[in-house]
C-alpha positions as a LaTeX table, in Angstrom:
\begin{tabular}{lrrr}
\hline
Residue & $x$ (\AA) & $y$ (\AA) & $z$ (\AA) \\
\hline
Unk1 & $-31.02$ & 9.77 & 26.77 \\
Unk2 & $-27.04$ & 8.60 & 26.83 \\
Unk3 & $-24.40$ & 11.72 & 26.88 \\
Unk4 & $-23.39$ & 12.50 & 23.38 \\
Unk5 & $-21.38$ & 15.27 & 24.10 \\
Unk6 & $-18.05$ & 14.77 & 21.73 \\
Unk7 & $-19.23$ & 11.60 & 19.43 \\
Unk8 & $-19.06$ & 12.04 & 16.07 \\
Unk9 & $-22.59$ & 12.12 & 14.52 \\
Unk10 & $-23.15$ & 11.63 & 10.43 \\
Unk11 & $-26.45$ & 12.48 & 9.72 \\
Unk12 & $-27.54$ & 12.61 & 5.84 \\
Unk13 & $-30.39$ & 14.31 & 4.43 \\
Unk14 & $-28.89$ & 17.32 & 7.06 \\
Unk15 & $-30.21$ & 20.71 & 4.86 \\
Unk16 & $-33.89$ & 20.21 & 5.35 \\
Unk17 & $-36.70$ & 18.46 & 6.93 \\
Unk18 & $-35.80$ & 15.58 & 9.51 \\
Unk19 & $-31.91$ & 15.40 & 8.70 \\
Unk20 & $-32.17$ & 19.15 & 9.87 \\
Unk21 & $-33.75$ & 18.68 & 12.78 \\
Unk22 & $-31.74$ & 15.93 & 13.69 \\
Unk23 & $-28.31$ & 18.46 & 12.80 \\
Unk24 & $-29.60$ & 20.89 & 15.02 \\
Unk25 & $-30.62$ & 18.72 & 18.39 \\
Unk26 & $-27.37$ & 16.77 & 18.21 \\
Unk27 & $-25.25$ & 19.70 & 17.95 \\
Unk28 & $-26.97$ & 21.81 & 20.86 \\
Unk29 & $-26.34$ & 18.89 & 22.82 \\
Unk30 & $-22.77$ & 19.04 & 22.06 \\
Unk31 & $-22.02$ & 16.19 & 19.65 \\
Unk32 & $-20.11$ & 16.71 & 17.29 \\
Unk33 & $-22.20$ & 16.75 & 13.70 \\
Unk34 & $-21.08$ & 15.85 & 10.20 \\
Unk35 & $-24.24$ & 17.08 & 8.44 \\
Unk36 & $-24.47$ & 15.84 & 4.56 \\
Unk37 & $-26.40$ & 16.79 & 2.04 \\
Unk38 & $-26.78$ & 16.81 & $-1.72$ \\
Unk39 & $-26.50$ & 20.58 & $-1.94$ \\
Unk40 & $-24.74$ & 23.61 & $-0.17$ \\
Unk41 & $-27.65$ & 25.58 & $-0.69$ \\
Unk42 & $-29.63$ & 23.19 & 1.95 \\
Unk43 & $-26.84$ & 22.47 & 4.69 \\
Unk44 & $-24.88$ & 25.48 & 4.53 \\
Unk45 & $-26.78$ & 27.81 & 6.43 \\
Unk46 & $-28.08$ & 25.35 & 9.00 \\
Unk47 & $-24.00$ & 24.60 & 9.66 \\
Unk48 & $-23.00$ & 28.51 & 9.24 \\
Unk49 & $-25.99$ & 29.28 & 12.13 \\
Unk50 & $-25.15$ & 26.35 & 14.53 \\
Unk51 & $-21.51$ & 27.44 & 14.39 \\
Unk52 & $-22.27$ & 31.02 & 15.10 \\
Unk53 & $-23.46$ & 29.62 & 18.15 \\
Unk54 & $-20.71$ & 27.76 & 19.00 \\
Unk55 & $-21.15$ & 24.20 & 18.10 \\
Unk56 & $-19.06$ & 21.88 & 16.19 \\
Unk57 & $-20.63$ & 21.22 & 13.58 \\
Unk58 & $-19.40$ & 20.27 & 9.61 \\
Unk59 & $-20.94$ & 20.40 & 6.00 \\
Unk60 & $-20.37$ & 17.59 & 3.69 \\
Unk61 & $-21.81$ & 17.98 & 0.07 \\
Unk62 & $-22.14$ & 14.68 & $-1.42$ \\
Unk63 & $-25.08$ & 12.72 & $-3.49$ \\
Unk64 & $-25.58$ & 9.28 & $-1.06$ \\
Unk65 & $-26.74$ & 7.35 & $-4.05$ \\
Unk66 & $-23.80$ & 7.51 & $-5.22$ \\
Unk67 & $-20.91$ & 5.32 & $-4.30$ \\
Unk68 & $-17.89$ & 7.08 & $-4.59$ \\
Unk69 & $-19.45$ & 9.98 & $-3.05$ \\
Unk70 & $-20.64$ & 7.91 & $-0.28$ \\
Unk71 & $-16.96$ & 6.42 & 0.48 \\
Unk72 & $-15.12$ & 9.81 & $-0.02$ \\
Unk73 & $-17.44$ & 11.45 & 2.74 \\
Unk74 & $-17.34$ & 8.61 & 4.66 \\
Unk75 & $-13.30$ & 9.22 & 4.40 \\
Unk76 & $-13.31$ & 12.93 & 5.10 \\
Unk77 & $-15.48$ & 12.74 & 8.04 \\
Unk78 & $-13.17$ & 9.87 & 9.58 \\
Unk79 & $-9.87$ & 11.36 & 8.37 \\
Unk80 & $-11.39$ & 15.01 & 10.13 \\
Unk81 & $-12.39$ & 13.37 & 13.47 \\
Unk82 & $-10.61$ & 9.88 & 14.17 \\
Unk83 & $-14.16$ & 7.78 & 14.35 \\
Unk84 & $-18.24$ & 7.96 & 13.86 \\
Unk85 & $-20.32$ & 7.07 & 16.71 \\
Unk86 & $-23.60$ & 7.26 & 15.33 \\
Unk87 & $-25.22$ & 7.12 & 11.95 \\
Unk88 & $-28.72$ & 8.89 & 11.63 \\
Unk89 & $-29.99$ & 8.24 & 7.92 \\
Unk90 & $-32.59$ & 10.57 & 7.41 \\
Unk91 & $-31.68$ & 11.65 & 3.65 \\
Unk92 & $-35.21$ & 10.97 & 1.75 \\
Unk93 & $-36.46$ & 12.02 & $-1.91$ \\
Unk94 & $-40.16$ & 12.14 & $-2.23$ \\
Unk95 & $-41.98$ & 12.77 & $-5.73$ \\
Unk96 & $-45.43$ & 13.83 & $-5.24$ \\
Unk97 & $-46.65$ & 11.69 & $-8.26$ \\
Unk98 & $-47.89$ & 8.65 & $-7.67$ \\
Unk99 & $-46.81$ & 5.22 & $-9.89$ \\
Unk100 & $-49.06$ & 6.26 & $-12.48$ \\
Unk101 & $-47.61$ & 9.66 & $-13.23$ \\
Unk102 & $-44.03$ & 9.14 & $-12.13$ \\
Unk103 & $-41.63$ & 8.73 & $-14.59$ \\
Unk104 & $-38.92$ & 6.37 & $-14.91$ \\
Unk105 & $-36.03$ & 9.15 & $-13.85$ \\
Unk106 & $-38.05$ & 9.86 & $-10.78$ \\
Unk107 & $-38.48$ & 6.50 & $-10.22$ \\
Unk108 & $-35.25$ & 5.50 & $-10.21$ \\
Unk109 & $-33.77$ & 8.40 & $-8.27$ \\
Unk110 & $-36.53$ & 7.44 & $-5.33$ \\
Unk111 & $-35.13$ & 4.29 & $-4.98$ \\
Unk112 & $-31.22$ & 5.36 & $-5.71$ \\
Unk113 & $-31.78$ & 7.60 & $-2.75$ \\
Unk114 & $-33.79$ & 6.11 & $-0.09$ \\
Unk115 & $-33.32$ & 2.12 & $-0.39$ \\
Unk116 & $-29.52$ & 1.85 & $-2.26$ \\
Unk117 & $-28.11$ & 5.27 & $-0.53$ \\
Unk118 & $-29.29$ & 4.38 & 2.59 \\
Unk119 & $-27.67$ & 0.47 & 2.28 \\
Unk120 & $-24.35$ & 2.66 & 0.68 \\
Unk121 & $-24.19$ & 4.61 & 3.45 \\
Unk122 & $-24.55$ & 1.92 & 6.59 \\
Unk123 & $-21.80$ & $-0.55$ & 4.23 \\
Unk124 & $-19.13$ & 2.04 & 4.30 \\
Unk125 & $-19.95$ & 3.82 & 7.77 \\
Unk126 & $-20.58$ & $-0.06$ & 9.02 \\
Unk127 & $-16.93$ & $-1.01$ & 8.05 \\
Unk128 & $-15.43$ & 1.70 & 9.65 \\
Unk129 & $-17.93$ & 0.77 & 13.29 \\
Unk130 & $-16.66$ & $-2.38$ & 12.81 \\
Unk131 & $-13.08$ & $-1.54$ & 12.91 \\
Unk132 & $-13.72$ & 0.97 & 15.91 \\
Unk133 & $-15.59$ & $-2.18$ & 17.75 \\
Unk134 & $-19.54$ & 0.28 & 18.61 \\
Unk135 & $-21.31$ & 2.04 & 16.59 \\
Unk136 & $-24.79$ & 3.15 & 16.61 \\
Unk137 & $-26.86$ & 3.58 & 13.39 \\
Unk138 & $-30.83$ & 5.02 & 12.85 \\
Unk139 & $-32.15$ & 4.71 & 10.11 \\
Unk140 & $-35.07$ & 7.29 & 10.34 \\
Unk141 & $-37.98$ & 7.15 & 7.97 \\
Unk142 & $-40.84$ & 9.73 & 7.80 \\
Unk143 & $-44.24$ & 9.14 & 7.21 \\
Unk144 & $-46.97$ & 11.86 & 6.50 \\
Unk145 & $-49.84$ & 12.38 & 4.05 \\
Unk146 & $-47.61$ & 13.72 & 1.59 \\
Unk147 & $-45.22$ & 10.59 & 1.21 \\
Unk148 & $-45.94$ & 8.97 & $-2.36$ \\
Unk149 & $-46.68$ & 5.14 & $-2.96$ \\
Unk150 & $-43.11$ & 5.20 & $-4.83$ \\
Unk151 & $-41.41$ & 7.02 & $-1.58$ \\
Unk152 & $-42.82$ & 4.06 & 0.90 \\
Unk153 & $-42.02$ & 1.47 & $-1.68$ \\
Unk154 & $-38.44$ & 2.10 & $-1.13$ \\
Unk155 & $-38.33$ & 2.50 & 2.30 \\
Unk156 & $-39.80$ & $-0.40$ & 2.81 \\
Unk157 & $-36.87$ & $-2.66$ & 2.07 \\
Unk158 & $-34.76$ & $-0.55$ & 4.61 \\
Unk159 & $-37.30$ & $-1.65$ & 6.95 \\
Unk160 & $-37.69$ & $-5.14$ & 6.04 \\
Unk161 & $-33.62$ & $-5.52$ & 5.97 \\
Unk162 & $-33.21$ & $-4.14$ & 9.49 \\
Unk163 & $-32.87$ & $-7.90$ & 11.24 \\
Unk164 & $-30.76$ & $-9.31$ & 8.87 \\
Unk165 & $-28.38$ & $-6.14$ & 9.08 \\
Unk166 & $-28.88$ & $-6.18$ & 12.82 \\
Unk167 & $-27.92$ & $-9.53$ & 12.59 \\
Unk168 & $-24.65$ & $-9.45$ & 10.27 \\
Unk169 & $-23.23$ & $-6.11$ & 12.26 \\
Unk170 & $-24.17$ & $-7.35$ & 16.18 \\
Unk171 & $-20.98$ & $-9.53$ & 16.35 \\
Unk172 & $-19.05$ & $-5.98$ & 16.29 \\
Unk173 & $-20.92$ & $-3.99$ & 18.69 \\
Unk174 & $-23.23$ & $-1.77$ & 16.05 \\
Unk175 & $-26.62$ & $-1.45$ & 16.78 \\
Unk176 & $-29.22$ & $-0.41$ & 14.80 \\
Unk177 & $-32.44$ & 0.83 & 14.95 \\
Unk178 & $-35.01$ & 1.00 & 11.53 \\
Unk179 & $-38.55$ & 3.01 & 12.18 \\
Unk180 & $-41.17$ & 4.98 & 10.66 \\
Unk181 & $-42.79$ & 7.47 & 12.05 \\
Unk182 & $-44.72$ & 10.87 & 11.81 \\
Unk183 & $-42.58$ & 12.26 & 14.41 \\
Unk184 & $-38.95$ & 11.06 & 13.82 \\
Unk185 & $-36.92$ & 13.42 & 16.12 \\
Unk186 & $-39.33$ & 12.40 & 19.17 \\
Unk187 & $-38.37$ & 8.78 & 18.21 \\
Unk188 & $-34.20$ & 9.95 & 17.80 \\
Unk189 & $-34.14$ & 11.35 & 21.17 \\
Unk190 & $-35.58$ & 7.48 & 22.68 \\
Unk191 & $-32.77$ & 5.49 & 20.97 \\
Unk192 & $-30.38$ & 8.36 & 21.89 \\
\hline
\end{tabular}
């Protein structure tokens, strides 16, 4: 594993699940975290507890598939600490239904979140790696029983875009790494 003590670590999807696991391993190993998440009720407490121990570590409340949301965290977290070393997407919705039942709000929201957010959030945290000349960027995908035909639909294209994005953001020193996996942290703490 590199050092990341004092890089500046985005990780989406930070209140639950993955993302939260993710928040609390690279803070106890002293980076320094900008956790997002769609809701306070989520990220809050994982930041309030990880600061009580004395880690730097930073809500951000913002809905990735959203672009203005995307760009204004992407802002704060830059504007707050100067740079972002690594990008850990881990920020996943998941309806239980599957295509049959799902409806077409569900549907879409899947696929806002895990295929568009996730390409929203690596253009705007890409363009500020490329600027800074390195960057590192996971894109983390989980796979258990309980992930719905919809949910690995849209991950999919994250998947099948990681040459050609490895490709267009090499030239500037970003690297990028796209799995799936049942056990995403253990697969983290390799690229890390």
């Amino acid at each position: 594993m590199a050092d990341i003590r004092n890089k500046v670590v985005l990780v989406t999807g930070a209140g639950r699940g993955t993302g939260r696991s993710v928040t609390e391993y690279c803070s106890r190993n002293g980076a320094i975290v900008a956790a997002v998440d769609i809701t306070p009720i989520n990220v809050e407490p994982v930041i309030a507890a990880l600061v009580q121990e004395g880690h730097q570590a930073f809500a951000y409340i913002h809905d990735m598939a959203k672009k203005v949301d995307v760009q204004a965290m992407v802002n704060l977290v830059q504007n707050r600490h100067g740079k972002i070393d690594i990008l850990i997407n881990c920020a996943n919705v998941n309806f239980p239904s599957g295509l049959l039942e799902i409806d077409e709000w569900d549907l879409h929201r899947v696929f806002d979140v895990n295929a568009i957010g996730t390409l929203l959030v690596i253009q705007s945290v890409g363009r500020v790696m490329k600027q800074q000349g390195h960057g590192l960027i996971i894109n983390a995908i989980k796979l258990d029983g309980s992930s719905s035909e919809t949910s690995l639909a849209s991950r999919g294209g994250i998947i099948q875009a990681q040459p050609i994005i490895q490709k267009e953001f090499a030239p500037f020193g970003i690297e990028i790494h796209t799995f799936s996996s049942s056990e995403p942290l253990i697969e983290i703490k390799k690229i890390l």
